[in-house]
N, C-alpha and C positions, 0 to 999 in steps of 0.2 A: 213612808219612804226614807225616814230617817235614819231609821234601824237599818234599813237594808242597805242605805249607799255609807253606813261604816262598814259594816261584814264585805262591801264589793272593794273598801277603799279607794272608792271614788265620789266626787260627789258632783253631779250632772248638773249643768247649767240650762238645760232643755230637759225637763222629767218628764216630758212627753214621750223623750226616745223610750225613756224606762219603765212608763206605763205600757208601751207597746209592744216593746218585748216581754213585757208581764201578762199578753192578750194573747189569748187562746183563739183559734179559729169559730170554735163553738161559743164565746162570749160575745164576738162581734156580730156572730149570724141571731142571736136573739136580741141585739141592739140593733139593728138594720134600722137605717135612718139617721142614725145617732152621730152620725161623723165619725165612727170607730175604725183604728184597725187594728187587725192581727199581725200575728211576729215572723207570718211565712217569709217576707219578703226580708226582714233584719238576720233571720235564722238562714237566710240564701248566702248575705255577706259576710256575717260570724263563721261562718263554713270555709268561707276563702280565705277570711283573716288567718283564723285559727291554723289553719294548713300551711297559711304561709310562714307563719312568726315560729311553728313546730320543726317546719321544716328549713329555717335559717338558723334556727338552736343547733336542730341534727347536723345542720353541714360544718358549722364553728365549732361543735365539740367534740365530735368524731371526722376527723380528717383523712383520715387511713380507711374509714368504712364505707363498704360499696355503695350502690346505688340499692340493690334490692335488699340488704339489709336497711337503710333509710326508712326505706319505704315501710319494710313491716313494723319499725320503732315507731313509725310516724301512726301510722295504722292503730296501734297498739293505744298509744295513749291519748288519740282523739275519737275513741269509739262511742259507741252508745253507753255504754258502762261505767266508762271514764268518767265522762260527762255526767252522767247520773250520780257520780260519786262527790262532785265539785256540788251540784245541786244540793246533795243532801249537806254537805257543809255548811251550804247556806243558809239551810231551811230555805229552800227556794219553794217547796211547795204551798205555804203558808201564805207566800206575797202572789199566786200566781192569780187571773180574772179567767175565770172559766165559766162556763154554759151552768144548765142546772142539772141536764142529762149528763155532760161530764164528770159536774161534783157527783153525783148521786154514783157514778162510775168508779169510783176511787181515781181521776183524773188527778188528784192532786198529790198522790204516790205513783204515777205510771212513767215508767225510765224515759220513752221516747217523747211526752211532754216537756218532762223535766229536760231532760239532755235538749233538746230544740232550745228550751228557753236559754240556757246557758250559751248559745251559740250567739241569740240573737242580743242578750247582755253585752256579749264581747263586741258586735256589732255597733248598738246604740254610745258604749263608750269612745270606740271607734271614731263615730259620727260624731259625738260630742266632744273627744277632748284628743284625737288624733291614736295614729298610730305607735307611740310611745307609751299613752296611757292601756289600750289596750293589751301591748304588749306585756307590761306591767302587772296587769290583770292575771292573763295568760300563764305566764312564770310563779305567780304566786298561787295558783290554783289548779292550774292543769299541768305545768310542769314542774310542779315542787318535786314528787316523786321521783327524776329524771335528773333532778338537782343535788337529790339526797343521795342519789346512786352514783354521778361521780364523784359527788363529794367523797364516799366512800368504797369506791372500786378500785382503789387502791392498795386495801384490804388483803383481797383475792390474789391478787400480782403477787402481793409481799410473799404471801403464808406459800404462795405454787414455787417461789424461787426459794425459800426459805428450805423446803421441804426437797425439794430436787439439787440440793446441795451431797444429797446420796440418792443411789440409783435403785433403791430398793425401798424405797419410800412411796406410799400409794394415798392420795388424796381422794375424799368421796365425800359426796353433799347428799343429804337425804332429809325429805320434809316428815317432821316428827306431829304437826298439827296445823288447823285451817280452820281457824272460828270465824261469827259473827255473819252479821248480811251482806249481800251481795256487794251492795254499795259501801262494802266498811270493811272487808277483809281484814283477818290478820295472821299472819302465816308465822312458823316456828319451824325453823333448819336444824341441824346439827352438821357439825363437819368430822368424819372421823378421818386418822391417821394409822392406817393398816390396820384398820378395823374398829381401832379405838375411840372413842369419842375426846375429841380436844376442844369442844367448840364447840355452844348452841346462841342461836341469836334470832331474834325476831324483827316483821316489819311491817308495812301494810301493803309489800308485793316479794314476790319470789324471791327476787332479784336483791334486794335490800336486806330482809331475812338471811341470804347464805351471807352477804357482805360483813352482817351484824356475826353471824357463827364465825366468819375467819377474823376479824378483829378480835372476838374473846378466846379465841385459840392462838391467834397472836400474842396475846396477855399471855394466857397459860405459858405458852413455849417459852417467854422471854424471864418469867419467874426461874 
């Protein structure tokens, strides 16, 4: 458990919560008797955490944006996918307590394992060291990408007004590539200017990617 509460950047004063969230439903029904439980019930609160702490980021850092845009940002980055993606950071499958029909399942690669677990981690810190710790959490592994995009969406503004300083000027974003696994994308834009290419950049979502193409198309232009 050592190993793993450095990678969560936490370190639990009850590692019970952390065994629990590390319990599979199918490991507690072959310990029946054993005073086990599973992570259904942490992975219920991680769920509310998560949505809440997502969606107090979306309201403070987009102020001007709707409600049904929220919603789909919110949607977007606390999916099954998402989640699955934060796990494999962690190597979360290695620490998880599964059945034997699980393991023998490839349980310890399957998204909606993993993604639950991550829920019910954000939960057990939660319980353990409050909502601050959690949120913590949360920011550093589910919304870093949302962190790294305004940091840089600023990018995109500069290069649209830089460029519509004339009226015959045409901006276009186009993905030149998309490698790797599901849970590890890596995406490559280029930006062209009336056809030209001024700018390629990459990232490990769309949205980061074209930001990365107008900051070196910003370089370019300013050379």
């Amino acid at each position: 458990m050592d190993d793993l509460e450095k990678k969560l950047g936490y370190g639990f004063k009850n590692r019970e919560l952390l065994l629990t969230a590390l319990s599979h439903s199918s490991y507690v029904n072959e310990k029946r008797g054993g005073g086990e439980s599973c992570n259904e019930r942490l992975e219920f609160l991680g769920d509310s955490v998560l949505g809440m702490v997502t969606a107090d980021c979306l309201y403070r850092r987009f102020p001007d944006l709707p409600e049904g845009n929220m919603t789909k940002m919110r949607s977007e980055l606390v999916c099954e996918m998402a989640l699955y993606a934060v796990a494999g950071k962690l190597g979360l499958g290695k620490y998880m307590r599964l059945g034997k029909g699980e393991e023998l399942g490839g349980g310890r690669r399957r998204p909606s394992i993993l993604a639950d677990a991550v829920e019910a981690i954000i939960a057990a810190i939660y319980l353990d060291g409050g909502l601050g710790e959690a949120s913590d959490f949360i920011y550093r592994y589910v919304l870093s990408d949302l962190e790294e995009g305004v940091k840089s969406r600023d990018y995109k503004t500069a290069l649209q007004e830089l460029v519509q300083r004339r009226s015959d000027q045409h901006l276009r974003y186009e993905m030149v590539d998309a490698s790797g696994p599901d849970h590890a994308k890596s995406f490559t834009f280029r930006v062209c200017l009336n056809g030209e290419e001024i700018g390629v950049g990459s990232g490990k979502s769309k949205k980061i990617a074209e930001q990365n193409a107008a900051k070196q198309a910003l370089e370019a232009l300013g050379k």
